[in-house]
N, CA, C and O of each residue as an XYZ file, in Angstrom:
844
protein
N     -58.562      7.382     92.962
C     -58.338      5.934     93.058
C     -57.347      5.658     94.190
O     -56.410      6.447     94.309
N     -57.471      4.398     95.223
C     -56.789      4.460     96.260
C     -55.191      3.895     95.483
O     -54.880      3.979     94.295
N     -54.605      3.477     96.320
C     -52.950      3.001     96.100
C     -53.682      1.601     96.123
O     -53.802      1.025     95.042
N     -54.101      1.101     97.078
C     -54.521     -0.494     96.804
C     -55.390     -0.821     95.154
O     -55.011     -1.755     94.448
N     -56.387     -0.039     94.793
C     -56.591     -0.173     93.626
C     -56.129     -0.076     92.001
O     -56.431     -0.639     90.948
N     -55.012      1.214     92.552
C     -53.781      1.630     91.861
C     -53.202     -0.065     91.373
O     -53.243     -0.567     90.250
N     -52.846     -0.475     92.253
C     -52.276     -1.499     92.378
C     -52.388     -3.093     91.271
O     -51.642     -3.854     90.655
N     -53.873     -2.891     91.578
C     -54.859     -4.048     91.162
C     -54.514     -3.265     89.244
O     -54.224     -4.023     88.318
N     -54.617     -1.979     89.080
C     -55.068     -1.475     87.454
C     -53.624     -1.662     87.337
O     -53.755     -2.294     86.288
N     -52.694     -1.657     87.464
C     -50.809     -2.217     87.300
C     -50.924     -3.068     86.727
O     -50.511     -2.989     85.571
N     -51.372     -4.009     87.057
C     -51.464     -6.008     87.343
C     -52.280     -6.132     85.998
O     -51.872     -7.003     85.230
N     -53.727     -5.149     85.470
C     -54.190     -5.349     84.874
C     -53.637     -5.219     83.939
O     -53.614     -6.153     83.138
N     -52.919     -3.926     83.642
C     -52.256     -3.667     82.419
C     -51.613     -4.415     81.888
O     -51.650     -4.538     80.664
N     -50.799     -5.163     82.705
C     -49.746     -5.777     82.655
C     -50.147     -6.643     81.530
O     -49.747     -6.786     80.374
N     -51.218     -7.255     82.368
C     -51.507     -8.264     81.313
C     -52.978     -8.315     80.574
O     -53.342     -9.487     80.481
N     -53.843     -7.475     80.073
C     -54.764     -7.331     79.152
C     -54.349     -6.411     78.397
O     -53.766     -5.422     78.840
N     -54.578     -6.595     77.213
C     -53.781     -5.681     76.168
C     -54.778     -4.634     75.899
O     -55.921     -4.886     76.281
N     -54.523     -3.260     75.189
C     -55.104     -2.123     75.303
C     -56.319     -2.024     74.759
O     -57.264     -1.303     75.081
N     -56.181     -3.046     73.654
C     -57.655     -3.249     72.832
C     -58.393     -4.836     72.947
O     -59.153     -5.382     72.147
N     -57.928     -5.266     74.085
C     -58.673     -6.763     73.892
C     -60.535     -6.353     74.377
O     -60.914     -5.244     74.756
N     -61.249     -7.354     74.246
C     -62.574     -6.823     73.605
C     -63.596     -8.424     73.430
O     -63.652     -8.869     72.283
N     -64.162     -9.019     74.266
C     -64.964     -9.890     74.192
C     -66.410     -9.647     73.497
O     -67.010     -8.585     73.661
N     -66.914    -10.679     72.731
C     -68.106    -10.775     72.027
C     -68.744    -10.324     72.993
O     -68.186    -10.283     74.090
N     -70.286     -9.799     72.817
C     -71.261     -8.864     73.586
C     -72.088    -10.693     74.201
O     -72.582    -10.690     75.328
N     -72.142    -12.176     73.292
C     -72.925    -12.933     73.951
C     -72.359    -13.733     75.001
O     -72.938    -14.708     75.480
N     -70.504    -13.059     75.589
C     -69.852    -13.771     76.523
C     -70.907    -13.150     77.821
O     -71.295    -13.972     78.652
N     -71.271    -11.938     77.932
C     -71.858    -11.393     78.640
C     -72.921    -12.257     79.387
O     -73.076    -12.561     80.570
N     -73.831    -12.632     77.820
C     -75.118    -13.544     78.392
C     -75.052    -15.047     78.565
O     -75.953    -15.795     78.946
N     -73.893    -15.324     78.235
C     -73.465    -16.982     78.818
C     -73.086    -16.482     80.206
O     -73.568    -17.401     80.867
N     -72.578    -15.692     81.052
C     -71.800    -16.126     82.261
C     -73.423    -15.359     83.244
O     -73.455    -15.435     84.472
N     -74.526    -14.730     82.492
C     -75.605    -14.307     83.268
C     -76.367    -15.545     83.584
O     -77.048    -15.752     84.588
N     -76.076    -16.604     82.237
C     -77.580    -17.331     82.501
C     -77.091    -18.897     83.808
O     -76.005    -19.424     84.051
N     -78.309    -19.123     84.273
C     -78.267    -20.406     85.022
C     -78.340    -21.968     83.795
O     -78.878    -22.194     82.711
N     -77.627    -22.591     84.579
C     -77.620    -23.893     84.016
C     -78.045    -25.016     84.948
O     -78.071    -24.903     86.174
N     -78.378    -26.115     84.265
C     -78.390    -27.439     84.963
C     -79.709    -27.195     85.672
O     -79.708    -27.539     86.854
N     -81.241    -26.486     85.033
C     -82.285    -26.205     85.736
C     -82.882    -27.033     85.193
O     -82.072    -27.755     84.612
N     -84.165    -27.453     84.995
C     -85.230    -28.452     84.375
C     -85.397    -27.807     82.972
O     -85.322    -26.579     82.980
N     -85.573    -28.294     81.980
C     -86.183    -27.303     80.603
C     -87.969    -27.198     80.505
O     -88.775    -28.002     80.039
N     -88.136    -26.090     81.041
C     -89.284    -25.908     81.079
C     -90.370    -26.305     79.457
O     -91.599    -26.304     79.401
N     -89.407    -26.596     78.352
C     -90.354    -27.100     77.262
C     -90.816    -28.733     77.077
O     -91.870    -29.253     76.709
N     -89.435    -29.307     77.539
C     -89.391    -30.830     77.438
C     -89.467    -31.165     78.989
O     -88.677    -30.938     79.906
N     -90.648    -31.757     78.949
C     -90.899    -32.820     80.086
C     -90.467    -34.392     80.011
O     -91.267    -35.321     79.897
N     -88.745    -34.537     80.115
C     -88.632    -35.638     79.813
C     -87.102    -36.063     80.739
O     -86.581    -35.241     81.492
N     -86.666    -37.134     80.575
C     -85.589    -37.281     81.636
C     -84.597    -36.697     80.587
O     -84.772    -36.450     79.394
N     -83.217    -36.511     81.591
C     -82.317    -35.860     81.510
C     -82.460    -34.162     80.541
O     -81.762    -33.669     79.655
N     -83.175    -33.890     80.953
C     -83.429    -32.926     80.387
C     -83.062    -31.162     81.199
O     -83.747    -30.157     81.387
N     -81.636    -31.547     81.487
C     -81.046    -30.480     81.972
C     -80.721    -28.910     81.130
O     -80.730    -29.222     79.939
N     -80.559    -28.025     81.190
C     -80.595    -27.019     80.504
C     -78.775    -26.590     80.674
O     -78.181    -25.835     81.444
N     -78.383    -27.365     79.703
C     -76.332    -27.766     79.651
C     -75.899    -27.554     78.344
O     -74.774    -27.783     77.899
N     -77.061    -27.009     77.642
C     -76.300    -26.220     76.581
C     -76.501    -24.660     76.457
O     -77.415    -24.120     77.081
N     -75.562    -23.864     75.571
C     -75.713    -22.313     75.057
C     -75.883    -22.021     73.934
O     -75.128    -22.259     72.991
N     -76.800    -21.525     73.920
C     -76.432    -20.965     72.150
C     -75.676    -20.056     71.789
O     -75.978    -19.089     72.487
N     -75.168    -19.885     71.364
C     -74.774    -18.395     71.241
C     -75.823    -17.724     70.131
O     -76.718    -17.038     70.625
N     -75.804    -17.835     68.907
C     -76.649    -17.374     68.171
C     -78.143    -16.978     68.593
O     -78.954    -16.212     68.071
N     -78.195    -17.682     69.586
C     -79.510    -17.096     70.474
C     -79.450    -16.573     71.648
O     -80.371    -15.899     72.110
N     -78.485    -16.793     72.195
C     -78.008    -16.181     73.710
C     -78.860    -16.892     74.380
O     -79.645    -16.224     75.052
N     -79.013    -18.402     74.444
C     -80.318    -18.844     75.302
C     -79.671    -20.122     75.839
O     -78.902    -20.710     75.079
N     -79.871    -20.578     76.954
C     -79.540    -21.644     77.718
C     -80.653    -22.636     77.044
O     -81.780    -22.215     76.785
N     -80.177    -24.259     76.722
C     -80.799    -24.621     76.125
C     -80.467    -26.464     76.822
O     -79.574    -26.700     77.636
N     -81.461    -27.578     76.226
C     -81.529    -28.950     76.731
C     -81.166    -29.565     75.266
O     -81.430    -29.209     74.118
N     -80.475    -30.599     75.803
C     -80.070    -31.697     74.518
C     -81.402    -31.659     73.578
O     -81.107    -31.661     72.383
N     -82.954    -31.622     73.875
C     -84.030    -31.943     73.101
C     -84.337    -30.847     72.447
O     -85.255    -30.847     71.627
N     -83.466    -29.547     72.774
C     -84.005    -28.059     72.375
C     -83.584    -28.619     70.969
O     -84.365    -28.757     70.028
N     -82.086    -28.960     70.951
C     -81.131    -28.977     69.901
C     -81.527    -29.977     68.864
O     -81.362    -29.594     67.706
N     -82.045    -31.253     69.044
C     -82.558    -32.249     68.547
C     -83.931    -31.554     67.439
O     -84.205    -31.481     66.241
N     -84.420    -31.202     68.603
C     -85.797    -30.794     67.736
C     -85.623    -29.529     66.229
O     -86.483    -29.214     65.406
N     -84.374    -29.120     66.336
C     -83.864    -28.589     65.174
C     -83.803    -27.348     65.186
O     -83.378    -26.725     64.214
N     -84.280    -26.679     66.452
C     -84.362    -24.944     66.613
C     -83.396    -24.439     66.537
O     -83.278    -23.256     66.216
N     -82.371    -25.275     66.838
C     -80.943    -24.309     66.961
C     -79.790    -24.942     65.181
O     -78.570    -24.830     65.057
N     -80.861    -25.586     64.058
C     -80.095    -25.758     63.263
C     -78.534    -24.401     62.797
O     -78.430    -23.175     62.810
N     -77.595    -25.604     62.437
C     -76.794    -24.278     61.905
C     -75.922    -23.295     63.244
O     -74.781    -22.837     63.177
N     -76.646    -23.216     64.098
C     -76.261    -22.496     65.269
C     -75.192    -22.839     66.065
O     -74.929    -23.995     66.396
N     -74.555    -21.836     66.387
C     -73.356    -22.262     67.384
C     -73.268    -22.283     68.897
O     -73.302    -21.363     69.714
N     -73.121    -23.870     69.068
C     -73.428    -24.151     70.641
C     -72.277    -24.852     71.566
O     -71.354    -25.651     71.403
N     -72.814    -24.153     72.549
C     -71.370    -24.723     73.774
C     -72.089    -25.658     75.010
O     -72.966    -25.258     75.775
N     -71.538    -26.866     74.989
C     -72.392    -27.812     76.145
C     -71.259    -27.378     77.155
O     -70.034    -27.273     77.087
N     -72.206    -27.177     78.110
C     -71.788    -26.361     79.649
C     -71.631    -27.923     80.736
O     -72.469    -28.810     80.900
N     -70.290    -27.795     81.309
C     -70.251    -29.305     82.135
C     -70.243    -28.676     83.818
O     -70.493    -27.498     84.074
N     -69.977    -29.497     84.638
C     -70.535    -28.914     86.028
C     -68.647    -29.970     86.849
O     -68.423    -31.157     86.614
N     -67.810    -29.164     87.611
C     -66.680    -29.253     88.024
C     -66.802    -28.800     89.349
O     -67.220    -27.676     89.626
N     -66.404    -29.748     90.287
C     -66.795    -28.590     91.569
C     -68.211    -27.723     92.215
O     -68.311    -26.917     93.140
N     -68.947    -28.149     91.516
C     -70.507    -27.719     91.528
C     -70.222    -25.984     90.528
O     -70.784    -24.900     90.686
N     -69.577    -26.233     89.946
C     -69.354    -24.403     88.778
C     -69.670    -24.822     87.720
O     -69.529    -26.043     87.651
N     -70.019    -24.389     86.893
C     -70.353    -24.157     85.444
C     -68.984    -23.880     84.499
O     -68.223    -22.912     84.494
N     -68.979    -24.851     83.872
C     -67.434    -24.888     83.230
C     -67.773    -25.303     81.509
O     -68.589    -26.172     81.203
N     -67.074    -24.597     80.627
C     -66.874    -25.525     79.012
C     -65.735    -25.861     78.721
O     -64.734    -25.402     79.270
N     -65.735    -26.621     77.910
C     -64.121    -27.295     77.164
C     -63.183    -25.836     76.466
O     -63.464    -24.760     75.939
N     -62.168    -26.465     76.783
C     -61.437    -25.523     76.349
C     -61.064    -25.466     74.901
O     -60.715    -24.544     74.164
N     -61.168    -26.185     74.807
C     -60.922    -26.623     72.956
C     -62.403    -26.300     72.001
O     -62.368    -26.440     70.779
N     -63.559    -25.897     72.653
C     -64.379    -25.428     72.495
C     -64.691    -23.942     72.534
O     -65.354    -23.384     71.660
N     -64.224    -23.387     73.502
C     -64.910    -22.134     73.772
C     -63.531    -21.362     72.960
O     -63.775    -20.319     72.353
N     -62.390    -21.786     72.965
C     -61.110    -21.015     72.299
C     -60.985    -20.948     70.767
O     -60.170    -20.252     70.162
N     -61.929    -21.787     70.205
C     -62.873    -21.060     69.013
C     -63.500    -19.780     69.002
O     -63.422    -19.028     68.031
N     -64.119    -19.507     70.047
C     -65.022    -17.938     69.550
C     -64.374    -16.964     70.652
O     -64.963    -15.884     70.667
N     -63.095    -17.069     71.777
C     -63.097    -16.322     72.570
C     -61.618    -16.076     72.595
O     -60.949    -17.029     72.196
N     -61.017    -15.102     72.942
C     -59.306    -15.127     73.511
C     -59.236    -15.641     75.155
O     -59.454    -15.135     76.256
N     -58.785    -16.994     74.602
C     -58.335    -17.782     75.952
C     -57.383    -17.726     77.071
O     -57.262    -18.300     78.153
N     -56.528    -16.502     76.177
C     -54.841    -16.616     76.938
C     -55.437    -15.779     78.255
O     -56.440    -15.100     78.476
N     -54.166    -16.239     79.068
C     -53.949    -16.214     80.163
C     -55.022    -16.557     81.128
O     -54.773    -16.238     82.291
N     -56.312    -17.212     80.876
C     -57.143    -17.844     81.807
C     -56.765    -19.414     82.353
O     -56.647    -20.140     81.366
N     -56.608    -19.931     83.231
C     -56.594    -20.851     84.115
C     -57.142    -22.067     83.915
O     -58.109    -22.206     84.664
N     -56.928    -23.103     83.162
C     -57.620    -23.932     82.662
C     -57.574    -25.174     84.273
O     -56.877    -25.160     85.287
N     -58.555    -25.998     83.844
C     -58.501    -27.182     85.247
C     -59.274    -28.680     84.582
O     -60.328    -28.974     84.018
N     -58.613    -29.044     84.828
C     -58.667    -31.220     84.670
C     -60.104    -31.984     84.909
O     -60.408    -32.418     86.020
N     -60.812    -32.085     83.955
C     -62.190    -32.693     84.374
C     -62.399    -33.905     83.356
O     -62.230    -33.965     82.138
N     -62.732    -34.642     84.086
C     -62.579    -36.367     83.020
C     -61.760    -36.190     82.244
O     -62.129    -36.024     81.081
N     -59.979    -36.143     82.629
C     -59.105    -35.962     81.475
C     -59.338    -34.979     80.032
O     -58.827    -35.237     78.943
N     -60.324    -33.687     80.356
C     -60.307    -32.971     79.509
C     -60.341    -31.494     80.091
O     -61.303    -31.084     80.739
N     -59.474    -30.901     79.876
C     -59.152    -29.354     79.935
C     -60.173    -28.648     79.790
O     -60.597    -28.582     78.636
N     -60.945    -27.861     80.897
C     -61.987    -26.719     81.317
C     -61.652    -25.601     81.532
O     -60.441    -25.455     81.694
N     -62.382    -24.562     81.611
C     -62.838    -22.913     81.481
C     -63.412    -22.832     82.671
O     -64.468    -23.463     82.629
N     -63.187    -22.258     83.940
C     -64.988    -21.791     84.954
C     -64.967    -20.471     84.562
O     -64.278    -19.456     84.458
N     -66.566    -21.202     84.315
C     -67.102    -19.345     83.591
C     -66.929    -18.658     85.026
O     -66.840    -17.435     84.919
N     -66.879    -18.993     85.967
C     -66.774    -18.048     87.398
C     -65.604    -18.380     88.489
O     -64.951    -19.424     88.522
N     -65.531    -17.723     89.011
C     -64.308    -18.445     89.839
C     -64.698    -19.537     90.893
O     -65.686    -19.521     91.627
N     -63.687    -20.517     90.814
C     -64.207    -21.580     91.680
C     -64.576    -21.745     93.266
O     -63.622    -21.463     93.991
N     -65.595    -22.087     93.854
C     -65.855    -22.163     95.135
C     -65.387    -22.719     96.023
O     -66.111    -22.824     97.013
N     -64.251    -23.210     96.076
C     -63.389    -24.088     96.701
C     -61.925    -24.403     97.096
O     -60.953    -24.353     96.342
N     -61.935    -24.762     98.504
C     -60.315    -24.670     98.670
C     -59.161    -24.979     98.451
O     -59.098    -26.071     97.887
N     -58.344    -24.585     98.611
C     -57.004    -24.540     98.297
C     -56.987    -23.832     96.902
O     -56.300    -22.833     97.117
N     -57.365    -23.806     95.606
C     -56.855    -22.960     94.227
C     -58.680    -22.082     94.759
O     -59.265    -21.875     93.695
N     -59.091    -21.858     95.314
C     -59.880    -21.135     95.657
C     -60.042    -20.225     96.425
O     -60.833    -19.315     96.176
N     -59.098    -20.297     97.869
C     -58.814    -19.527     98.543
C     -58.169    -18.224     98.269
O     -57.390    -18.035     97.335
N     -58.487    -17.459     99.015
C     -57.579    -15.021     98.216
C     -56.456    -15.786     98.834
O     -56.187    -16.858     99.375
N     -55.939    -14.622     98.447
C     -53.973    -14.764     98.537
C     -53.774    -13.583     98.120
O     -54.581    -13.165     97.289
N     -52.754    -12.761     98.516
C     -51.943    -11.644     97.982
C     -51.039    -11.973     97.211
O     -50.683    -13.149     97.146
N     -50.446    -10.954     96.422
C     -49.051    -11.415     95.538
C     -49.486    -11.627     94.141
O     -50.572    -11.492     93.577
N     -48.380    -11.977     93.774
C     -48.708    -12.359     92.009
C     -48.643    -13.460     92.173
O     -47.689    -13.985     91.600
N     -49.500    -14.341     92.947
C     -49.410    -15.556     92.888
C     -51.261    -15.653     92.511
O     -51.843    -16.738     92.489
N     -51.853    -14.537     92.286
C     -53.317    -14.547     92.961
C     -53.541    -14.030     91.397
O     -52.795    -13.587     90.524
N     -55.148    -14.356     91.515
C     -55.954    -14.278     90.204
C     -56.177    -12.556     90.082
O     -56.627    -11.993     91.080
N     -55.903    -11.842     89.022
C     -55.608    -10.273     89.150
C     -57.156     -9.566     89.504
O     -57.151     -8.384     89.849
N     -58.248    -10.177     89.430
C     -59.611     -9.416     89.977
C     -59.938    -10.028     91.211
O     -60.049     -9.278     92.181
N     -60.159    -11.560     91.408
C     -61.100    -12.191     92.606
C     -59.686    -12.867     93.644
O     -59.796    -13.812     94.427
N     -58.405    -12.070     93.364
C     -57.547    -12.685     94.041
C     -57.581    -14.500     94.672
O     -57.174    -14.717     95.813
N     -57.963    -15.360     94.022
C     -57.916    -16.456     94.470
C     -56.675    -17.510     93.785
O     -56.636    -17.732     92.575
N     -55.874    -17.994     94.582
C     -54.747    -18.759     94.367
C     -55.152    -19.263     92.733
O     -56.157    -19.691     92.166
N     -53.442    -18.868     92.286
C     -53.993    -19.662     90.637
C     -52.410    -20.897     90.955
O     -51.353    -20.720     91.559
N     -53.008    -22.138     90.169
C     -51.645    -23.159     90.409
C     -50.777    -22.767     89.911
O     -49.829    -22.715     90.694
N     -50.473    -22.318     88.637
C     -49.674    -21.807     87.800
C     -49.672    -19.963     87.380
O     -50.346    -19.530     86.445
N     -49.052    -19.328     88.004
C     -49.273    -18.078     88.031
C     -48.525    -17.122     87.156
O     -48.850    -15.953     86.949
N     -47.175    -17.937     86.518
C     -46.242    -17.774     85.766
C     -47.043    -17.998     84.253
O     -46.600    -17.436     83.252
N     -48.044    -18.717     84.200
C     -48.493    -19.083     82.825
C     -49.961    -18.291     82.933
O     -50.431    -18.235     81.797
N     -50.659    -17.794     83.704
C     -52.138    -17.338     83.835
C     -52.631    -16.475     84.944
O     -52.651    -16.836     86.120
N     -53.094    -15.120     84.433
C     -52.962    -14.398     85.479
C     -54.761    -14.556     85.820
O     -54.971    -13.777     86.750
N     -55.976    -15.194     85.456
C     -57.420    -15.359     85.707
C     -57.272    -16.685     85.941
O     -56.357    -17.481     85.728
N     -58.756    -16.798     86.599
C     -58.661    -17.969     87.042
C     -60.609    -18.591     86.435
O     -61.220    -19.635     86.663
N     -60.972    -17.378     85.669
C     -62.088    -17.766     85.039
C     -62.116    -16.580     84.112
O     -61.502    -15.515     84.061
N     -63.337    -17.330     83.188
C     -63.573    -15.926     82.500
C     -64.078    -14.844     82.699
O     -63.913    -13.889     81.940
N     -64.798    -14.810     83.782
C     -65.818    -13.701     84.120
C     -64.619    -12.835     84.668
O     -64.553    -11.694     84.211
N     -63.677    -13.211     85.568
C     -62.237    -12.606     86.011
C     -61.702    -11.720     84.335
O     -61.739    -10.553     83.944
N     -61.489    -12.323     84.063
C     -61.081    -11.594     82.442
C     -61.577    -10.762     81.769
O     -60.982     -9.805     81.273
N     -62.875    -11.051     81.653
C     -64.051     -9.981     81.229
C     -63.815     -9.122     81.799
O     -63.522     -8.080     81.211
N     -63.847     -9.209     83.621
C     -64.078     -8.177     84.480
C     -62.452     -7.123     84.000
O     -62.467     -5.905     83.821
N     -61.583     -7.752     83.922
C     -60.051     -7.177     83.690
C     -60.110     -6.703     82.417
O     -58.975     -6.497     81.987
N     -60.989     -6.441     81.622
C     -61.169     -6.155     80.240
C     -61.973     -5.030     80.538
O     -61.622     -4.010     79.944
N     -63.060     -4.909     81.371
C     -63.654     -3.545     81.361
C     -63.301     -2.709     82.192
O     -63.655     -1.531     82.190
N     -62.420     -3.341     83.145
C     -61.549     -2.436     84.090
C     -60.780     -1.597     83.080
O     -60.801     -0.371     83.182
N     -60.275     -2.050     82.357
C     -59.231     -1.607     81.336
C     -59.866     -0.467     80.589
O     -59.458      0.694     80.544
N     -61.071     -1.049     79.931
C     -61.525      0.004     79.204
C     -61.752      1.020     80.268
O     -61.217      2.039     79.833
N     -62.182      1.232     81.245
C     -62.640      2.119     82.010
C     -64.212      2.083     82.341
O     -64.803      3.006     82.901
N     -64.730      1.029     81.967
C     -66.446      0.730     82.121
C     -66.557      0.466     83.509
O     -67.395      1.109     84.140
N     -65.806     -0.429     84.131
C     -66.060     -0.320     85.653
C     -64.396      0.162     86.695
O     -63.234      0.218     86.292
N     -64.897      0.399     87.918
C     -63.843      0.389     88.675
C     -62.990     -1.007     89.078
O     -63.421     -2.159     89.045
N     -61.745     -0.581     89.441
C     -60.844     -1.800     89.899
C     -61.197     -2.378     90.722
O     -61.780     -1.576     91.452
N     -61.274     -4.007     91.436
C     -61.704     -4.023     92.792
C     -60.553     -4.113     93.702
O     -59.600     -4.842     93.425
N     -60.590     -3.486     94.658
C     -59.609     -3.728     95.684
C     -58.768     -5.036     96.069
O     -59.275     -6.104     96.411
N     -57.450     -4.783     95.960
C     -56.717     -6.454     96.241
C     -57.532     -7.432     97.101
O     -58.348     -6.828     97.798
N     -57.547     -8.531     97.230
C     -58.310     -9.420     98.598
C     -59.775     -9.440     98.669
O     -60.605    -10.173     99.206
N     -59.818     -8.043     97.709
C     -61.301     -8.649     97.824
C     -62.602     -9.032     96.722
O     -63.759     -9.388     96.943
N     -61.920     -8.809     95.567
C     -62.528     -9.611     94.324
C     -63.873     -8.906     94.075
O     -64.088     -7.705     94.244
N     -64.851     -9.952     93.594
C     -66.520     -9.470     93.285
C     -67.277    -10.006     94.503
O     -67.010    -10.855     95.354
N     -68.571     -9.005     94.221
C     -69.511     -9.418     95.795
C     -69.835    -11.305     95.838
O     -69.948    -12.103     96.769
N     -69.893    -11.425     94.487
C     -70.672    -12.882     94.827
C     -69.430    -13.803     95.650
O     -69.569    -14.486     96.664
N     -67.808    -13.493     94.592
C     -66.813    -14.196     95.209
C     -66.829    -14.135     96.693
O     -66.824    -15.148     97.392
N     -66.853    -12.723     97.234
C     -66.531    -13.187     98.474
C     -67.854    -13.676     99.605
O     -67.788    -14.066    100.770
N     -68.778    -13.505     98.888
C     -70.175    -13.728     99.487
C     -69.949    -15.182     99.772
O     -70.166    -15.636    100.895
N     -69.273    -16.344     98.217
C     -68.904    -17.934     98.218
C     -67.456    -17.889     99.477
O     -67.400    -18.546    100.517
N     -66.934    -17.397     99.214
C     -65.917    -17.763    100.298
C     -66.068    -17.369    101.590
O     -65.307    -17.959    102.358
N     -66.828    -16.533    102.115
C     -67.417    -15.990    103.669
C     -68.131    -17.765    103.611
O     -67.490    -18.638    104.195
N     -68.864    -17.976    103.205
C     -69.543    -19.090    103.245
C     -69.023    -20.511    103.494
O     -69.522    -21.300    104.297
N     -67.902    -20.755    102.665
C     -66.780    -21.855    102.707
C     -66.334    -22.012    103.747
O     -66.358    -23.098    104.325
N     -65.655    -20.595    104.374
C     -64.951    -20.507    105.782
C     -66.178    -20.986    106.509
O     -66.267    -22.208    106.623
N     -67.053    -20.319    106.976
C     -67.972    -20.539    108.267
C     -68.139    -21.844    107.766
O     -68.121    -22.313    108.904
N     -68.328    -23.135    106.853
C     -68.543    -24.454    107.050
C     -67.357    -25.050    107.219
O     -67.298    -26.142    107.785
N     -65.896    -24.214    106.602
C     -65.129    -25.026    107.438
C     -64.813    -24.831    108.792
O     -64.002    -25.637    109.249
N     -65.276    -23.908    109.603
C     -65.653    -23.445    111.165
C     -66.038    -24.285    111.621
O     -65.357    -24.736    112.541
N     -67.350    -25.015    111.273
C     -68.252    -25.976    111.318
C     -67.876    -27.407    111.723
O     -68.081    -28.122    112.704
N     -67.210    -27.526    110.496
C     -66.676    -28.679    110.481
C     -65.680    -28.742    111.393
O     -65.834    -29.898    111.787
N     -64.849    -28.347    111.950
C     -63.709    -28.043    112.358
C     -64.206    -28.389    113.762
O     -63.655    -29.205    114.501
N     -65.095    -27.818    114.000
C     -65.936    -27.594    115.662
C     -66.171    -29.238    115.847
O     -65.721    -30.030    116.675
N     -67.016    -29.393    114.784
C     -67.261    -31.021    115.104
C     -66.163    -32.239    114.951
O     -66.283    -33.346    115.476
N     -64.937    -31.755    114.025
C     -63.840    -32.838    114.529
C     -63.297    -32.595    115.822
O     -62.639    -33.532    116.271
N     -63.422    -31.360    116.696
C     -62.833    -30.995    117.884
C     -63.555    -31.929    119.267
O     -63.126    -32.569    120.226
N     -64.909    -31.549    118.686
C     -65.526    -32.456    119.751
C     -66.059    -33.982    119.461
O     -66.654    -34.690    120.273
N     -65.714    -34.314    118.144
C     -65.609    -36.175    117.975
C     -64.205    -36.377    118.788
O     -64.020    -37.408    119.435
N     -63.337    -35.456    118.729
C     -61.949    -36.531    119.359
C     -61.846    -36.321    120.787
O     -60.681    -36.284    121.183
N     -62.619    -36.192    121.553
C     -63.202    -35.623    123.380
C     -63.232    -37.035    123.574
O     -64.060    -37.731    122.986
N     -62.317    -37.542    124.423
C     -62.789    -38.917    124.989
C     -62.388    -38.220    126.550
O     -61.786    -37.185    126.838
N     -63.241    -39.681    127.695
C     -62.920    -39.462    128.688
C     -61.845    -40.118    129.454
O     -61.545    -41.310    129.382
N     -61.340    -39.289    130.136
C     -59.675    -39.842    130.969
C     -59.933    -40.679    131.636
O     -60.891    -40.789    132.400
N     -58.671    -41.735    131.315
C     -58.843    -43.056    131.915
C     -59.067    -43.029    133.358
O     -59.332    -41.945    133.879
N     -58.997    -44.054    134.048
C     -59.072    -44.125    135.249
C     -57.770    -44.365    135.586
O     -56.905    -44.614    134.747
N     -57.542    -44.294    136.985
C     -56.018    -44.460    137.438
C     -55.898    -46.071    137.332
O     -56.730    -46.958    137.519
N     -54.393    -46.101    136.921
C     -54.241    -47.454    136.249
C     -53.424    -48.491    137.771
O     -52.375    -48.165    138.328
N     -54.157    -49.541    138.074
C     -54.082    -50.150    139.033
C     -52.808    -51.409    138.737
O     -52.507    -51.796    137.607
N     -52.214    -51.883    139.947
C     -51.479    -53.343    139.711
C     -52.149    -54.277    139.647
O     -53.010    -54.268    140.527
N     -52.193    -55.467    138.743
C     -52.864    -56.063    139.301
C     -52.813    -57.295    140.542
O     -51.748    -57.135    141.138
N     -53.478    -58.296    141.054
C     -52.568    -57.967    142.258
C     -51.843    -59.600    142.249
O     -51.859    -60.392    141.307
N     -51.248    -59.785    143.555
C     -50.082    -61.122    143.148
C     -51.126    -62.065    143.987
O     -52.029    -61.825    144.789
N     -50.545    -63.302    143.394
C     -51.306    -64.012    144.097
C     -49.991    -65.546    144.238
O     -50.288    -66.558    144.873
């Protein structure tokens, strides 16, 4: 194991405890897609924004209606930043919440099942100021060392020894796959405020004349 990864399993210890241990259907909530069409109900709003858990199945307000999921325990999935996020007062029923990163959406406290795509609490950072797997700025770093759950999970099987550490700065492939991406549009953008503010130099400024 290098010293930089050394590093990262420190941080982990620090803060996942020796036996912490997530349900096997956190797995298949942070696999599945949301907010797709429901291929059963052909009808409006018929987004696929709920989970079951008891079924491990991404599901539409009409799945639930129609009574398939009686009895069953479900989490409506909300959309923050274009991420996939649940209430926190929801999901801290079936999961250990501590030390994940909660964030402000219609005055109600959220979860991103993934880390967020966006700048400033999105951007890597070194230090213990940074989320302990996908290194991305956390606001409060003194109170939360993840900045999603999948970060936690991931710091949970690091722990056990199921996967390797990832190297400081550089998190999971998808994270930095979203932030290579972020940068080059803010490149982009950047290029085109450079050349909106191009005006041309005045002309030499004349007296005008006496008369």
């Amino acid at each position: 194991m290098s010293t930089a990864s050394k590093k990262v399993m420190e941080q982990i210890d620090r803060v996942v405890p020796q036996h912490g241990v997530f349900p096997k259907w956190v797995g298949g909530l942070l696999e599945k897609t949301f907010f797709d069409k429901c291929p059963t109900h052909d009808l409006q709003k018929n987004e696929l924004n709920r989970y079951c858990i008891s079924c491990d199945a991404s599901t539409c307000r009409y799945c639930v209606k129609d009574g398939n999921h009686d009895d069953h325990k479900i989490l409506t999935i909300y959309r923050h930043i274009y991420q996939d996020v649940v209430h926190l007062n929801e999901i801290e029923k079936h999961i250990d919440c501590e030390k994940i990163q909660p964030y402000k959406c219609n005055k109600k406290w959220v979860l991103s099942l993934t880390p967020l795509p966006h700048n400033g609490s999105g951007s890597l950072i070194e230090g213990d100021g940074a989320c302990c797997v996908c290194r991305r700025k956390l606001t409060d770093p003194e109170r939360f060392r993840f900045c999603s759950i999948a970060c936690k999970v991931e710091a949970i099987l690091v722990r056990m020894g199921s996967i390797h550490p990832p190297a400081p700065g550089v998190g999971t492939s998808e994270s930095k796959v979203e932030v290579e991406q972020i940068e080059k549009k803010e490149e982009v953008e950047q290029t085109k405020n450079k050349k909106g503010r191009k005006r041309s130099r005045k002309g030499v400024p004349r007296r005008a004349p006496l008369f």
